[in-house]
C-alpha positions in Angstrom: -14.6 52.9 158.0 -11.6 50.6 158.5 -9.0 50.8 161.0 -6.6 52.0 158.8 -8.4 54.6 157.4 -9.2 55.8 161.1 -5.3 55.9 161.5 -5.0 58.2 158.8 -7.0 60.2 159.8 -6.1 60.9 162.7 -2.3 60.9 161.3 -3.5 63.5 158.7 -5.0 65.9 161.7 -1.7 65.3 163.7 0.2 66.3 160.5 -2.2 69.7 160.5 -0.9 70.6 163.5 2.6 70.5 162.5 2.1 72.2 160.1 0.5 74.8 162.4 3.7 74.6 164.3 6.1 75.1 161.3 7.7 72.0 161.9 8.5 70.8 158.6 5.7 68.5 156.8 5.6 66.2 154.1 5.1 68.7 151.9 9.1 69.5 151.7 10.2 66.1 152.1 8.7 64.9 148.9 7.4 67.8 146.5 10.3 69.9 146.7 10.4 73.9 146.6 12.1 74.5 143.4 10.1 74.8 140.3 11.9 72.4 137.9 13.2 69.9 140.0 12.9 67.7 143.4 14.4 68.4 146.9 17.7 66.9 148.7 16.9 63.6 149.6 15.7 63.5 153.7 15.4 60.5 155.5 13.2 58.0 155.2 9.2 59.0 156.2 7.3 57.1 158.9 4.5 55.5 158.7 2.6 58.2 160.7 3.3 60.2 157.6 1.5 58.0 155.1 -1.9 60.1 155.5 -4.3 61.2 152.7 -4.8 64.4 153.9 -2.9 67.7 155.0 -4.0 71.0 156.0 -2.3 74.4 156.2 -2.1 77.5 158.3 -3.6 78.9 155.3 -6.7 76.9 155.5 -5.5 75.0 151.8 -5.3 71.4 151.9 -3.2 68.7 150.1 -4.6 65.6 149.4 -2.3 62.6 148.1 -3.0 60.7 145.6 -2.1 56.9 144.2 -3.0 57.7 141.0 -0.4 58.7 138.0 -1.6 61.9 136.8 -0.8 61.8 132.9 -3.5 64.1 131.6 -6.3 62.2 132.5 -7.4 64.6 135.3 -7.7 62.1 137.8 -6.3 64.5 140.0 -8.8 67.4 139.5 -11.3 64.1 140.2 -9.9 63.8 143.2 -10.1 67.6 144.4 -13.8 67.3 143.6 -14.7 64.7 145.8 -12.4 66.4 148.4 -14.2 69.8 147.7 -17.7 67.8 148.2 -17.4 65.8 151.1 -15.0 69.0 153.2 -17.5 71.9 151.7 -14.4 73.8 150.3 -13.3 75.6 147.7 -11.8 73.4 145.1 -9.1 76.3 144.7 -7.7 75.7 148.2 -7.0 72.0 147.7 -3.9 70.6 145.9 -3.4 66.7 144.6 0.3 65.3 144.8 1.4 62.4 144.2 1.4 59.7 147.2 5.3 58.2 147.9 5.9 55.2 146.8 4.8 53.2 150.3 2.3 50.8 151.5 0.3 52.6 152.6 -1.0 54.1 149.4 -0.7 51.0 147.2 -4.5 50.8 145.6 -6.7 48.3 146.8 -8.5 47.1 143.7 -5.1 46.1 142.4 -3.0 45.6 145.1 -0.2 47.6 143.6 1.2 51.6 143.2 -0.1 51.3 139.5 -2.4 53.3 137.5 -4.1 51.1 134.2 -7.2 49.7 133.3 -9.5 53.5 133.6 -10.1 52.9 137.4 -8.0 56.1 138.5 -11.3 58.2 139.3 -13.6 55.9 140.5 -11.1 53.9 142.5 -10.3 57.3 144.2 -14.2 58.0 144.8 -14.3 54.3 146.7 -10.8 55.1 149.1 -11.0 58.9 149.7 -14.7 59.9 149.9 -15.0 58.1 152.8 -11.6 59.8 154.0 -13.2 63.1 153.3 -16.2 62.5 154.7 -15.2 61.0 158.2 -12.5 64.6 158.4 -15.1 66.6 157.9 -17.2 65.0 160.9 -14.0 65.2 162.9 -14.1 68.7 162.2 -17.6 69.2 163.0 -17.5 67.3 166.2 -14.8 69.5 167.4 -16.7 72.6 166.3 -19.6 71.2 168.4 -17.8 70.2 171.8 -16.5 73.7 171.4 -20.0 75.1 171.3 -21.5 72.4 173.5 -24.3 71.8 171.0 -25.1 68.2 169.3 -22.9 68.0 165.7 -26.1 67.1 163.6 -27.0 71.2 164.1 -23.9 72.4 162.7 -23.3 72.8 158.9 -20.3 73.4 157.3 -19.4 75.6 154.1 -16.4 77.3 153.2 -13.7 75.1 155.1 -15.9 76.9 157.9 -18.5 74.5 160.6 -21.5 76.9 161.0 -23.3 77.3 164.5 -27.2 76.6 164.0 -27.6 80.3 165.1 -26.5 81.7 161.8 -24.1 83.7 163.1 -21.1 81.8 164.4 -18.8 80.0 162.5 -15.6 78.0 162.9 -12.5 77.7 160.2 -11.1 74.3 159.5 -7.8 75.4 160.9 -8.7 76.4 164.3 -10.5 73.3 164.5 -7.5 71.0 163.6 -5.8 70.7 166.9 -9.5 69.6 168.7 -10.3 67.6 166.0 -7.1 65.9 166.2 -7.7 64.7 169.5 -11.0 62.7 168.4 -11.2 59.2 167.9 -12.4 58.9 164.1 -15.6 58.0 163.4 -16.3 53.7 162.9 -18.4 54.4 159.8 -18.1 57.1 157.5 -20.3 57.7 154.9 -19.8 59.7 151.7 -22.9 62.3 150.7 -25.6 60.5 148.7 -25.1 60.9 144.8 -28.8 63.4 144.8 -27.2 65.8 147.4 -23.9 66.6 145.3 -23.5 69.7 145.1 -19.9 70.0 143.2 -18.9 66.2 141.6 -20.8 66.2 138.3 -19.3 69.2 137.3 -16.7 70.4 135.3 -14.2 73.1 137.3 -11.0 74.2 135.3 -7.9 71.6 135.9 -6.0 71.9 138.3 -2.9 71.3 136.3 -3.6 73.7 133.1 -2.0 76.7 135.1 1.3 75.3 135.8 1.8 73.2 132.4 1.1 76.7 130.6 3.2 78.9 132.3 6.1 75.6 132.1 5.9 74.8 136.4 4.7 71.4 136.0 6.9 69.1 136.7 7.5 66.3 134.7 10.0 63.2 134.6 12.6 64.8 132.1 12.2 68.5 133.8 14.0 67.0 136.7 17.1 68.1 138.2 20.0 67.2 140.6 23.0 68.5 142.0 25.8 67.4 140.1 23.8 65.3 137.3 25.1 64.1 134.4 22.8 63.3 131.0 23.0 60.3 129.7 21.7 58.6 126.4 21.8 54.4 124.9 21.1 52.5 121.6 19.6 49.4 122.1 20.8 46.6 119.7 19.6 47.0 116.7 17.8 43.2 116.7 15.6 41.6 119.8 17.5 39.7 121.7 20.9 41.2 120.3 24.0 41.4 122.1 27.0 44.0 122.2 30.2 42.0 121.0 32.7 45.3 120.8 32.9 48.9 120.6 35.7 51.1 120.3 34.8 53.9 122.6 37.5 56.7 121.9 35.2 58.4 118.9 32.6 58.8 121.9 34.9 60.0 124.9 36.9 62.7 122.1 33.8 64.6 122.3 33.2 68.0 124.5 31.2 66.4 127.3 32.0 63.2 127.3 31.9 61.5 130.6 32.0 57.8 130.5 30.4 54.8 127.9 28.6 52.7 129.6 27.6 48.7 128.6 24.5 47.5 129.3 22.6 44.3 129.0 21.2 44.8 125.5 22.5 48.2 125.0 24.9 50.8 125.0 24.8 54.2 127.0 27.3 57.3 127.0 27.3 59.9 129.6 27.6 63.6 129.4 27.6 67.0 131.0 24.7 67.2 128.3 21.9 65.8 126.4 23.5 66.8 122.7 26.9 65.9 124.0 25.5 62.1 125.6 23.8 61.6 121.6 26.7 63.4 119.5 29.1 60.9 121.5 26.3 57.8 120.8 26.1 58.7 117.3 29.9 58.9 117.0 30.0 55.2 118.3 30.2 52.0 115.6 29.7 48.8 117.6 29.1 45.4 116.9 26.5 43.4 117.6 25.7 39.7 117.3 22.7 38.8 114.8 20.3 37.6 117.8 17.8 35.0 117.6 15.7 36.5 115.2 17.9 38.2 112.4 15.3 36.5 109.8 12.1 38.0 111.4 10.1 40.2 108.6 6.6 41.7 109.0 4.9 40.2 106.3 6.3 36.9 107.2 5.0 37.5 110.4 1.3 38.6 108.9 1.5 35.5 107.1 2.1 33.2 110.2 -0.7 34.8 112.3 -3.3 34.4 109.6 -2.5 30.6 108.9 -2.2 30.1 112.9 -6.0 32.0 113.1 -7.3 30.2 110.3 -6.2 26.5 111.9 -7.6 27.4 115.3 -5.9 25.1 116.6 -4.7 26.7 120.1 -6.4 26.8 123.6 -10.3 27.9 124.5 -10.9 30.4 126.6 -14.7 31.0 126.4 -14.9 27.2 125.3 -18.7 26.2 123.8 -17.4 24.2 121.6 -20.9 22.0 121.1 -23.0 25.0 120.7 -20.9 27.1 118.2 -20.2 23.5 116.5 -23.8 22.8 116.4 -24.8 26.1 115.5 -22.1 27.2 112.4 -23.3 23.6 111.2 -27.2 24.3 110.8 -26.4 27.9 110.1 -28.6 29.2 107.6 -26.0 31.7 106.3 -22.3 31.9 107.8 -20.4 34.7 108.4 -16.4 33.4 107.8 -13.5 36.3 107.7 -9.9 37.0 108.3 -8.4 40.3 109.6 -4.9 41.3 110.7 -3.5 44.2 112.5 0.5 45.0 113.2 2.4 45.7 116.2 1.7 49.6 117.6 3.7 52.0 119.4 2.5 54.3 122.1 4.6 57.2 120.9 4.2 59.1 123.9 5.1 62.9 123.2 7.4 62.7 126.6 10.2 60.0 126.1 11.0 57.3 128.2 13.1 59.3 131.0 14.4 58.8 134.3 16.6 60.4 137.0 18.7 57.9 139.1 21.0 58.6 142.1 23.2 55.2 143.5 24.8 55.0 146.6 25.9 52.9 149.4 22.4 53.4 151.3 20.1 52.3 148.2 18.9 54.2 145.7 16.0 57.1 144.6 14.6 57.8 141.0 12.4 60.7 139.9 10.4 59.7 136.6 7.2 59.6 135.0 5.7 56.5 136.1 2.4 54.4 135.9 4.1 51.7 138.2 6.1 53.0 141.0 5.8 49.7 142.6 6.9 47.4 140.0 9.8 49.9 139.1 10.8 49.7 142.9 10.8 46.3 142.8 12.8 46.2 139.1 15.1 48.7 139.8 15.6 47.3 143.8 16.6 43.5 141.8 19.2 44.8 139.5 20.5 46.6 142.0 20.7 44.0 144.5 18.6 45.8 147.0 15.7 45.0 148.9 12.9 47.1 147.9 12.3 49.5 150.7 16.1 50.8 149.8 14.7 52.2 146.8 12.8 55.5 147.0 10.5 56.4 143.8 9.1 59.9 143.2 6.6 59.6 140.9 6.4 63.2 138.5 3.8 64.7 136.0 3.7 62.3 133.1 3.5 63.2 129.8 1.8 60.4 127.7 1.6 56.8 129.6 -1.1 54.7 127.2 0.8 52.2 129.1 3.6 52.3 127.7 4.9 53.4 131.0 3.6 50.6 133.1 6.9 49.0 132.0 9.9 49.9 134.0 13.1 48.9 131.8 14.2 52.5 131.2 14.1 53.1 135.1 16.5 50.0 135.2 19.0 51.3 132.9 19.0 54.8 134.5 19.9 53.2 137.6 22.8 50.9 136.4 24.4 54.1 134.3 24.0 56.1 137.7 25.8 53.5 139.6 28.6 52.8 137.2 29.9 56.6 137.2 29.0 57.4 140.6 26.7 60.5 140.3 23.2 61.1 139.7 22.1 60.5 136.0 19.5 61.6 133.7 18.8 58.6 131.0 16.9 59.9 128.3 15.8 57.7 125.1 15.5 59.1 122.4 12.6 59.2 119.6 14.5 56.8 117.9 15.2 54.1 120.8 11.3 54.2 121.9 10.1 53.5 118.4 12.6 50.8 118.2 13.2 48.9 121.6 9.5 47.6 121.8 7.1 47.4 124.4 4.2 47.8 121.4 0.5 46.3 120.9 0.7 42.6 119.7 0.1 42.0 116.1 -3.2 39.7 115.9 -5.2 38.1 113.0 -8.4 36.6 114.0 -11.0 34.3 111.8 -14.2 35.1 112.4 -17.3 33.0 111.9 -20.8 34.1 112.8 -23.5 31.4 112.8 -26.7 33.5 111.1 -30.4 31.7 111.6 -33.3 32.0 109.5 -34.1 35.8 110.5 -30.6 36.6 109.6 -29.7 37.4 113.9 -26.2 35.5 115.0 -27.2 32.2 117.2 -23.7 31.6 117.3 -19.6 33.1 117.3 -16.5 31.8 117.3 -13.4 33.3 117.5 -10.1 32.2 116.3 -7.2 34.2 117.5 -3.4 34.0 116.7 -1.4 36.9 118.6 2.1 36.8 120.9 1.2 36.9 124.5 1.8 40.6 126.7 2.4 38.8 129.6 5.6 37.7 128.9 7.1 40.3 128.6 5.2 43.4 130.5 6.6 43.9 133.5 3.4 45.1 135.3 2.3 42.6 138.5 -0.9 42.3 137.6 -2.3 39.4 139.5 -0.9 36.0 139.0 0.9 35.4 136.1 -0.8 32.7 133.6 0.0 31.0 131.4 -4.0 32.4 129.3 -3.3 35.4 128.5 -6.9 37.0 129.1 -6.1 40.7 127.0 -6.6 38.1 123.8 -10.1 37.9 124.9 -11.3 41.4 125.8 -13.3 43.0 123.5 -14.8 39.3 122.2 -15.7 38.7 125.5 -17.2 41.4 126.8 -19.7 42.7 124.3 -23.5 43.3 125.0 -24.8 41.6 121.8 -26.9 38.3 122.3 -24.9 35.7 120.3 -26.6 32.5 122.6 -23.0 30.5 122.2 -19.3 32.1 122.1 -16.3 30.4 121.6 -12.7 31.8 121.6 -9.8 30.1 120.9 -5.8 31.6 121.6 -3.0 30.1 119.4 0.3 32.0 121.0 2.4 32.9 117.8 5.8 34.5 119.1 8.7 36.1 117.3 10.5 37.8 120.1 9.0 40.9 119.5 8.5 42.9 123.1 5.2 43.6 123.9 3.5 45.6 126.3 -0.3 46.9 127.6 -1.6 49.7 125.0 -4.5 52.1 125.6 -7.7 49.7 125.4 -5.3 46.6 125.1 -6.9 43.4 123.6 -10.1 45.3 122.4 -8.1 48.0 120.2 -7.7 44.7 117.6 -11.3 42.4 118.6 -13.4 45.5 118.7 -12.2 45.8 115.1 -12.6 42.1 114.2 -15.7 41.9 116.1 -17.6 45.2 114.7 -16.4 44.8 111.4 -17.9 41.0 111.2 -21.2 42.3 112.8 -21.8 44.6 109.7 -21.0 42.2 107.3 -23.6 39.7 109.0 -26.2 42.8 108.9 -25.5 43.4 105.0 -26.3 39.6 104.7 -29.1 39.7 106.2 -30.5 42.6 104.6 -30.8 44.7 107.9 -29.7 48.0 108.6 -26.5 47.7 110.7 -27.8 50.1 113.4 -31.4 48.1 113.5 -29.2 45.1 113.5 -27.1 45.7 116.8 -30.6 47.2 118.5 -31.9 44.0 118.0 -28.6 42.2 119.4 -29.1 44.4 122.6 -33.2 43.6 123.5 -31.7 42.3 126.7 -29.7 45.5 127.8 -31.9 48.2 127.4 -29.3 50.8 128.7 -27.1 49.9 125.8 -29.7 49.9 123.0 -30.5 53.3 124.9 -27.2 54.8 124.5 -26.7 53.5 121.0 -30.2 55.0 120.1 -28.6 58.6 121.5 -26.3 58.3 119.3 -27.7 57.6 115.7 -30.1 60.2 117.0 -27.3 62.9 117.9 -25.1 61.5 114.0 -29.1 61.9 111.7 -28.7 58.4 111.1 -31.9 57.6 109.6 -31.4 61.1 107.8 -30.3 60.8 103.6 -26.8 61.5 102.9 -25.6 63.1 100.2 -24.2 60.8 97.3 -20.7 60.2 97.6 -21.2 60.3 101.5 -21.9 57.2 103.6 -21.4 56.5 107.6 -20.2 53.6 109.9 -20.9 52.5 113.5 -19.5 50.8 116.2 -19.5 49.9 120.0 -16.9 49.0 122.7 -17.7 47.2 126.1 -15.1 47.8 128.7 -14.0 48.4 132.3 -17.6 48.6 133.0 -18.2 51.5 130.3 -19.9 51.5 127.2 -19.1 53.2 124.5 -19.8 53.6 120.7 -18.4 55.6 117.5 -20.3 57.1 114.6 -17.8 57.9 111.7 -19.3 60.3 109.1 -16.7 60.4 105.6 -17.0 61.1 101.8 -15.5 59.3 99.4 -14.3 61.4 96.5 -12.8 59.0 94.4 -11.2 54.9 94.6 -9.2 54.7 97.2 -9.6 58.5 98.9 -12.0 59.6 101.4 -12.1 62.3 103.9 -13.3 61.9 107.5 -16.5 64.4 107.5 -17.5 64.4 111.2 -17.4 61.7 114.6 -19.9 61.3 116.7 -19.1 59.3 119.7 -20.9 58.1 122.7 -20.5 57.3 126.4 -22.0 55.9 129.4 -19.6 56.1 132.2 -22.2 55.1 134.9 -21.9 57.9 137.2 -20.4 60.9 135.8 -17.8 63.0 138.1 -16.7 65.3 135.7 -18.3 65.9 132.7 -15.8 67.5 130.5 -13.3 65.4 131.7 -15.1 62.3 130.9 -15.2 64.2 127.4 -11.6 65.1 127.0 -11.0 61.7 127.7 -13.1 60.0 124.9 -12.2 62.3 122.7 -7.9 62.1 122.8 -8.8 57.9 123.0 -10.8 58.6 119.9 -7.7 60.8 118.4 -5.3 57.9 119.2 -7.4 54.8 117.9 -7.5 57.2 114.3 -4.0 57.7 114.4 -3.5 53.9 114.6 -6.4 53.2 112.0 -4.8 55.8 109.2 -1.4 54.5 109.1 0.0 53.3 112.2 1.9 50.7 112.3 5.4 49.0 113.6 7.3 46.7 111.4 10.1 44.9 111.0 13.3 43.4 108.2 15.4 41.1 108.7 14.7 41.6 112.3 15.3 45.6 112.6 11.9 47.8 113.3 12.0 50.1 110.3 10.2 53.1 111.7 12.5 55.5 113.9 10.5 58.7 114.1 7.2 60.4 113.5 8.3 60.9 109.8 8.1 56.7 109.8 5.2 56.1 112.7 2.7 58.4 111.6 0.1 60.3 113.9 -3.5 61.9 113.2 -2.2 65.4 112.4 -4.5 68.3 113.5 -5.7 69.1 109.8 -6.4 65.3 109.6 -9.0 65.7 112.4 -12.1 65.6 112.1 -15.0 67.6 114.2 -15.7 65.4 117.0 -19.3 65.7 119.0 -19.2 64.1 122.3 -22.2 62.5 124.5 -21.6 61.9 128.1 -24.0 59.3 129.8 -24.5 58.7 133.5 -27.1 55.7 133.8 -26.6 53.8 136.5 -25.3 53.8 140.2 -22.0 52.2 139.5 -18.9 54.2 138.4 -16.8 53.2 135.2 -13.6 54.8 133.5 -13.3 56.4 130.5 -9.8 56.9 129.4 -9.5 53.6 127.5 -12.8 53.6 125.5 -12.2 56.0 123.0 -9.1 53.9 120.5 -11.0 50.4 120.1 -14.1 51.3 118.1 -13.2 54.3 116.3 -11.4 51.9 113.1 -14.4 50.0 113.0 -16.6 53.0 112.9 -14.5 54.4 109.9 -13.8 51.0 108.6 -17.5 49.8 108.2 -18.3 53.5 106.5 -15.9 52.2 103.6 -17.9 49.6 104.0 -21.0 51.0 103.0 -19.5 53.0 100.8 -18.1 50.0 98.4 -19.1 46.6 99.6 -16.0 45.6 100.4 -15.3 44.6 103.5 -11.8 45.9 105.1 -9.9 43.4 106.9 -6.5 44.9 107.3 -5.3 47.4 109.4 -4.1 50.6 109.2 -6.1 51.3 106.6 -3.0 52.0 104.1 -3.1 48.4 103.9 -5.9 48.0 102.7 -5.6 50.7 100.0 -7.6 53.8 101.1 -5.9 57.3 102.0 -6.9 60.3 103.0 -8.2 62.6 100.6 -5.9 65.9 100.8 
């Protein structure tokens, strides 16, 4: 165990004692008693506050956590291993968010940031061993008290039990002994064959207070004297305001102040219909930007010529192999495909409450980057960062979307131009329209077949804008390859001998952001799609195909197998009905999609069933790990049946759900789940289920017509749902 987690430890047992004492605690510094809302601002906390753990009089414990919860359950993770390693009752121990300090910024990132599915097993790595070394704190104290040696003592039920059978000890009269103790050098979590609790699947620990409307979230926050405020961006990227008559605005009920922004345009209100009757009453002028000519189909056009030149950068550079390889192919696989800009369309806006003053500054929002929204907000402020304070709430849909901190940024300016804490809210209409979305990409394909009809060869030709220059998530040094044009190409299992992939950087000012799975929501598509039209030519079955692919990674062909097994693959369909299958490597999980439809007649189908499929490594929660795949598996359809963001003459045309079009509960299928566990080494879940659903569904149209789609959402391509 490291030094520092010794010193929070002992930190965290001093804290019980306090607690004890009824000195105030952490606890109502940063969570805050009422239920809709955080406390008065207190001063700022010491470091020997920034501790993992804290225990009550009433035997319950907190434990803090780095992660964002936004319905991933990393939290209920989190209260497993606690309940494991402390032998208590997962019902006693509550998750919070950690503040925003250095304490808690994660390791494997080295930033306050939740992406990239590490949130549970990142947690396992940091606090197992923080839970393990309390609970020997604990029993040591227990055993000095009884003067016996602490490998006789037990513990179960937040209780150390004597060897006798008879005695027993509660955590909480424990804490002040145990608080004197020098924490152990080397703490151990249990061994995976003795857990008793992680690897299964308790209730949520959030379900009871989002029911009965307790949960906090970002926009359910509220401050003494706040005003609501909401903006228009300008209608073009890159757009400026030039003027704006601001009487319609202030002659309505409400009214407080119009505020002009970089870019945009708030007004402030006693209330959230007064802030958007006075935006909507507003008619300002903006100049034409640098892209008042961008259209989507020009766009399309662009990517596909830039994809089919390949003229750009390697990444994964074997260039003399593929060369070599696609020119003694026997038969060559050689395809196009395209897919638009998405939107995350998270069901809780963009939101955030800001209070300014001379001091420096705090913000309560949704968040999956408290540190790079410190950092954002500190810089247009003109603060140093530790002047900012960021309380990080429930979140209600991140997909990364809220990894990006520019609506924290406006909160704070509005809040500092009229003096008094200020709720921004965007609307529907500003989300879908002020970017942040999934690149649009077009890829060629060419697959280099040999005499037995197996790929000896792959190269990749890619044409997309790059994320990283615009996110505004630290992710390790910026540069100027943009690696997310690689995952999913990258990354797969399949034995292809020689790979190359090559990044042409096509740019029309459109914002861009991480999306849930990132670069493999587009390559698992291009990828997949390209395997089973190299299967078709070779007159294999496209599930024999990828087994052979896999000879070398006998966990995948394993997992794979499970699944045709669990879909009746090799069982006859009835005629009109047809399947399609595909697989996703990523974040150290596999994962793979059987899509089962009917085709009624040209152009219609109807999704029969989905069978998906993953290996997570070790499993800490199986029904979490479930729920997971399955919403991922939810939002890849959505984006394969019609989503899609595009743009005339510059403008994004979609501004609501009416426009941006989500999988609709009638439009869902049945969806049977298989959770794997097959190795030592934990993985995440949460963004496996979008990338290799649309293949899945796309190579089933596949089968079921010969032809090939290339084109994404499928509306493109001219196939609907059957009604």
């Amino acid at each position: 165990m490291s030094t520092t987690r010794r010193d929070f430890l002992s930190s965290s047992f001093a804290l019980g004692v306090w607690t004890l004492a009824g000195v105030p605690t952490l606890a109502s510094a940063q969570a805050g008693a009422a239920p809709k809302g955080p406390p008065p601002a207190g001063p700022a906390l010491g470091p020997g506050f920034a501790v993992w753990l804290r225990f009550s009089a009433d035997g319950s414990l907190t434990v803090q956590s780095f992660i964002s919860e936004m319905g991933q359950g990393t939290h209920t993770a989190v209260a497993l291993f606690a309940a494991e390693e402390l032998d208590m009752p997962i019902t006693s121990i509550k998750v919070v968010h950690a503040p925003m300090e250095k304490a808690f910024i994660n390791p494997r990132v080295g930033n306050y940031a939740t992406f990239g599915s590490f949130g549970s097993k990142t947690s396992f790595f940091v606090l197992a061993p923080v839970f393990s070394g309390a609970r020997s704190m604990l029993v040591q104290a227990a055993a000095t008290a009884w003067d016996i040696a602490p490998q006789s003592c037990s513990t179960r039920d937040a209780h150390v039990l004597h060897p006798d059978g008879v005695r027993r000890l509660a955590y909480t009269e424990l804490l002040a002994a145990a608080a004197k103790l020098t924490p152990p050098a080397d703490s151990r979590p249990r061994p995976r064959a003795d857990w008793k609790i992680i690897g299964s699947s308790p209730p949520r620990l959030d379900i009871p207070s989002k029911v009965d409307g307790s949960a906090v979230f970002g926009i359910d926050v509220r401050r003494p004297g706040m005003l609501v405020a909401t903006l228009m961006h300008a209608p073009r990227f890159g757009a400026e305001l030039q003027s704006v008559d601001e009487r319609p605005a202030k002659a309505i009920r409400g009214v407080v102040k119009v505020v002009r922004l970089p870019g945009a345009l708030a007004v402030v209100a006693t209330s959230y219909w007064s802030a958007l009757k006075g935006l909507r009453a507003l008619k300002p002028r903006w100049s034409d930007g640098p892209h008042k000519n961008v259209n989507s189909e020009a766009i399309r056009a662009e990517l596909l010529a830039a994809a089919q030149r390949g003229q750009g950068r390697d990444f994964v550079p074997d260039n003399t192999a593929v060369a070599s390889a696609l020119a003694g192919a026997v038969k060559t696989i050689d395809i196009s495909y395209d897919v638009p800009f998405l939107a995350h369309a998270t069901m809780e806006p963009m939101n955030a409450v800001a209070e300014v003053g001379p001091a420096g500054a705090a913000l309560w929002l949704s968040t999956q980057s408290a540190q790079d929204t410190q950092r954002g907000v500190a810089a247009a402020l003109g603060l140093a960062p530790e002047q900012v304070a960021i309380h990080s709430q429930l979140v209600g849909g991140g997909f990364g979307r809220r990894l990006e901190h520019g609506f924290a940024i406006e909160a704070a300016l509005v809040a500092k131009a009229v003096g008094r804490p200020v709720q921004l809210i965007w609307s529907r209409e500003t989300d879908l329209r002020a970017g942040g979305y999934r690149p649009a990409a077009a890829a060629r394909i060419r697959i280099a077949l040999g005499a037995d009809g197996m790929p000896s060869a792959l190269r990749a030709d890619v044409a997309n804008p790059s994320l990283f220059e615009y996110t505004g998530l630290t992710n390790g040094p910026k540069s100027e390859f943009d690696w997310s044009v690689t995952m999913g190409l990258n990354e797969h299992d399949y034995d292809m001998k020689a790979v190359q992939i090559n990044w042409t950087r096509v740019d029309h000012g459109v914002p861009c952001g991480y999306f849930r799975g990132v670069g493999a929501t587009q390559n698992c598509f291009f990828l997949e799609c390209s395997v089973d039209r190299a299967a078709a030519l070779a007159g294999i079955d496209p599930l024999e195909y990828r087994l052979r692919m896999l000879a070398t990674k006998p966990l995948v062909k394993a997992m794979l197998s499970k699944l045709a097994e669990r879909a009746g693959w090799h069982k006859p369909l009835p005629a009109g009905q047809f399947r399609g299958i595909a697989m996703n490597a990523g974040n150290d999980a596999r994962s793979a999609h059987i899509v089962h439809i009917s085709v009624p007649a040209p152009g219609r189908f109807r999704i029969e069933k989905i069978f998906a499929v993953i290996d997570v490594g070790v499993v800490f929660n199986p029904q979490g790990v479930e729920a997971q795949m399955m919403g991922g598996t939810v939002f890849g359809l959505s984006s394969a049946l019609a989503g899609e963001i595009t743009l005339r003459d510059g403008q994004v045309e979609q501004g609501n759900f009416d426009g941006y079009q989500l999988a609709t509960l009638a439009q869902t299928p049945p969806i049977e789940m298989i959770v794997l566990g097959s190795s030592t080494r934990p993985s995440g879940a949460g963004e496996e289920g979008p990338s290799s659903v649309a293949p899945a569904l796309a190579n089933a149209l596949f089968a079921a017509t010969g032809q090939a789609v290339t084109r994404l959402p499928l509306t493109r391509s001219g196939w609907q749902l059957a009604g």
